[in-house]
C-alpha positions as CSV (number, residue, x, y, z in Angstrom):
1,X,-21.3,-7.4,-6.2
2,X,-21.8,-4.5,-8.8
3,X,-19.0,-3.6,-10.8
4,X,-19.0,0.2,-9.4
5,X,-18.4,-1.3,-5.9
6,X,-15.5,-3.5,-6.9
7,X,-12.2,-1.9,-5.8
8,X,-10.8,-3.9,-9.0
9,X,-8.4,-5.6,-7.0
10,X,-7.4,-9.3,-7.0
11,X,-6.4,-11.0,-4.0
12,X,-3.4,-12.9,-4.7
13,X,-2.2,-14.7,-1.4
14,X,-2.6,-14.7,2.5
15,X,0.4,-16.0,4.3
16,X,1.2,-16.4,8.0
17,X,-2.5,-16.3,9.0
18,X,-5.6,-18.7,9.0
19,X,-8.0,-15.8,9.2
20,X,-7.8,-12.4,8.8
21,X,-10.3,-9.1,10.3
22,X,-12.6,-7.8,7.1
23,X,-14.8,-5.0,7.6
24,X,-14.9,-5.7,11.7
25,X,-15.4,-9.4,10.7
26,X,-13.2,-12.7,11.6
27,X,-13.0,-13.9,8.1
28,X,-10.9,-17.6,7.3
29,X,-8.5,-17.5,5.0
30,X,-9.4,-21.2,3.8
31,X,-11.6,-20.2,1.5
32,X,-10.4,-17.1,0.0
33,X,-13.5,-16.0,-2.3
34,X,-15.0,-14.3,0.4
35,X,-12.4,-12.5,1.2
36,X,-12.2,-11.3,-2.8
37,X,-15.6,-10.7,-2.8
38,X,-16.0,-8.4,0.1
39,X,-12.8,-6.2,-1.7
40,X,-15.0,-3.1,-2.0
41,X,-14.4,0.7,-1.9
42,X,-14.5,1.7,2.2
43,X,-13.4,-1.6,3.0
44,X,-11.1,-2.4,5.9
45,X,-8.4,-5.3,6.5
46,X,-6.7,-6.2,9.2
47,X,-3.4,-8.3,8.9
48,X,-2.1,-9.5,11.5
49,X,1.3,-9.4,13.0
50,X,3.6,-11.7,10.8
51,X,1.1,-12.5,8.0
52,X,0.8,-10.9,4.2
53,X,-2.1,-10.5,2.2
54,X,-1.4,-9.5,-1.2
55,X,-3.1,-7.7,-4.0
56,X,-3.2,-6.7,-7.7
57,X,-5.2,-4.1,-9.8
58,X,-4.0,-5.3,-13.1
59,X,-2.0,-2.9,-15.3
60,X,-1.9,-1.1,-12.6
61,X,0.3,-2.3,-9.1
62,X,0.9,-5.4,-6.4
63,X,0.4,-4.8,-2.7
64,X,1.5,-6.7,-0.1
65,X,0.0,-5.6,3.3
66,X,2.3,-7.0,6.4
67,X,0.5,-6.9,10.1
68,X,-1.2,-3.5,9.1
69,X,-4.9,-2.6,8.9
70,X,-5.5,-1.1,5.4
71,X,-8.8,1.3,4.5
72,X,-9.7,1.6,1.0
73,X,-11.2,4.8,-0.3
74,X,-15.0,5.0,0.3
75,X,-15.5,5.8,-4.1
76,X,-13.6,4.9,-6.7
77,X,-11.7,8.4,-8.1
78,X,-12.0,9.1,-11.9
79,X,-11.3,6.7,-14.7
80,X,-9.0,9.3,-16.2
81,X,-6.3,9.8,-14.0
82,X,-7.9,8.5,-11.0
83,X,-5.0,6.2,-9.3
84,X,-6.3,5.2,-6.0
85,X,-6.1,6.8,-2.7
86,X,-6.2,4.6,1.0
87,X,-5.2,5.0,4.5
88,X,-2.7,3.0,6.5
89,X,-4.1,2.8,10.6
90,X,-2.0,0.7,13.1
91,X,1.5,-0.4,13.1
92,X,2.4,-2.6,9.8
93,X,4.2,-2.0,6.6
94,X,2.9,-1.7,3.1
95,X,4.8,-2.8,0.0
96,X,3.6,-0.9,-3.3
97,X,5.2,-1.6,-6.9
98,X,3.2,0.4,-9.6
99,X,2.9,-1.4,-12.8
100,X,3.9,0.1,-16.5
101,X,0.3,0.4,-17.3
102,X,-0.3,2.7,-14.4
103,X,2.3,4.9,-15.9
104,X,1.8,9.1,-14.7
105,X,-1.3,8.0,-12.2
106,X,-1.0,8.3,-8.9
107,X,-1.7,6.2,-6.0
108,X,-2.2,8.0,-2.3
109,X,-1.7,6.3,0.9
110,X,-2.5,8.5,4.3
111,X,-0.4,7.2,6.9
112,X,-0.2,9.1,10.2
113,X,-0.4,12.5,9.6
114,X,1.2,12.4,6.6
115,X,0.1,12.0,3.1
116,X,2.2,10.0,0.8
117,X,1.8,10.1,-3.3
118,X,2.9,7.5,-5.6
119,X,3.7,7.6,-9.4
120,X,6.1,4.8,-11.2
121,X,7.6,3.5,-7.9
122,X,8.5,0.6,-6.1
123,X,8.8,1.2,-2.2
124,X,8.0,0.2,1.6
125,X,6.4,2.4,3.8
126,X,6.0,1.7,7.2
127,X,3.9,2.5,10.5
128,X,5.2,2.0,14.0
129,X,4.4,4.0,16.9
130,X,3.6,7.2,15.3
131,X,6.7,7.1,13.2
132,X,6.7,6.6,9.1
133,X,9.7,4.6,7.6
134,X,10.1,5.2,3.7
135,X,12.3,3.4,1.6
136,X,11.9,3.5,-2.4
137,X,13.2,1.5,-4.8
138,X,12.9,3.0,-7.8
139,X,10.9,6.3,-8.9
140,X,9.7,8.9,-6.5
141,X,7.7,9.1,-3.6
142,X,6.1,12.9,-2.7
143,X,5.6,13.0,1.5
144,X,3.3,16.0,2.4
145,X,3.6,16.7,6.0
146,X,1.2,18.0,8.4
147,X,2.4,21.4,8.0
148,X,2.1,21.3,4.4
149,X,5.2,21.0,3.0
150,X,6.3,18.7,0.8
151,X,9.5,16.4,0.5
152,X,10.3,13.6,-2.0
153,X,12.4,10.8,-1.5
154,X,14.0,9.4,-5.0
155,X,15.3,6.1,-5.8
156,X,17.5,3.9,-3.7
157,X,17.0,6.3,-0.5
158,X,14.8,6.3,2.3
159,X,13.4,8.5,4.8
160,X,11.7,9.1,8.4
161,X,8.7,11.0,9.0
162,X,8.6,12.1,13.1
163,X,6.4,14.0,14.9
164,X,5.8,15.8,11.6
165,X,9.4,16.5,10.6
166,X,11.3,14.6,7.5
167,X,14.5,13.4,8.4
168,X,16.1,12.1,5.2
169,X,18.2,8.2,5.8
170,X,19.3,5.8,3.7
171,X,17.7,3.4,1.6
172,X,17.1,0.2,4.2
173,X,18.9,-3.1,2.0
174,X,17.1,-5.4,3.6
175,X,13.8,-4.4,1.5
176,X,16.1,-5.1,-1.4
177,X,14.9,-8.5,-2.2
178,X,11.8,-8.2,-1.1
179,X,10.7,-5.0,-3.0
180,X,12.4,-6.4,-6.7
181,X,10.7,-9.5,-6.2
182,X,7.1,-6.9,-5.7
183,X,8.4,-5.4,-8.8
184,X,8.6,-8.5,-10.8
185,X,5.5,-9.3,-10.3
186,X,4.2,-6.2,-10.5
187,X,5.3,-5.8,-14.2
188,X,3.8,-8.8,-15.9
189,X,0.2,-8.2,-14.4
């Protein structure tokens, strides 16, 4: 694969599933080198329900993608600055902690009809039936809704994105665990 069509992202781990949907392909997860090797810009996953695939860009962030179908973006953005910017289809949740060596970039996900950008954060968002479920650790996560206005939703809070309105809610514990564990990892990558 040439290097400019590498996303630059390792895959980790694939839990809860024996095979996994890759660019409209059934793809077994026994082997997971093809998997890694098909990891280019424009490509699609599809996780399904109760299984995890998760991936690193060193220096830069862990993902975990729970029963969620995931579209990179079709180029890579600039070296300087460039982050990386992907769209979230179907119902699932996504689990993103940034690393220290992505400090200041940003990372967009597009997830309904909202737009979500990342810098230094750990968080959850989530998909289901129209409706966007935030929930952030630590650092900041800037929500742009359809209408063009802009929310952010700081540490330890959460917040609900509904037919195009933000409804500010409290920070869900139950990601707790799960998103300090993401950070862990996220920081020695």
């Amino acid at each position: 694969v040439p290097y400019a069509m590498q996303t630059g992202l390792d895959l980790v781990s694939v839990e809860g599933a024996n095979q996994i949907v890759l660019n409209g392909e059934l793809v077994s997860c026994d082997d997971l080198s093809p998997i890694q090797a098909a990891l280019q810009w424009g490509c699609r996953i599809e996780v399904p329900d109760g299984a995890t695939v998760e991936l690193a860009r060193s220096g830069q962030l862990v993902m975990d993608l729970e029963g969620v179908e995931f579209t990179f973006p079709r180029r890579p953005l600039p070296l300087i600055g460039g982050g990386m910017s992907s769209t979230v289809e179907g119902d699932g949740t996504v689990r993103i902690a940034t690393a220290p060596g992505a400090a200041g970039q940003a990372f967009r996900l597009r997830v309904g009809d909202a737009n979500l950008v990342i810098r230094d954060s750990v968080f959850t968002v989530s998909y289901s039936e129209g409706e966007v479920g935030i929930n952030v650790l630590e650092g900041e996560l800037e929500a742009i809704l359809p209408d063009g206005r802009s929310e952010v939703v700081g540490p330890r809070s959460g917040a609900m994105i509904r037919s195009g309105e933000f409804v500010p809610m409290d920070f869900d514990a139950r990601e707790t665990e799960r998103l300090q564990a993401l950070r862990d990892r996220a920081v020695v990558i």
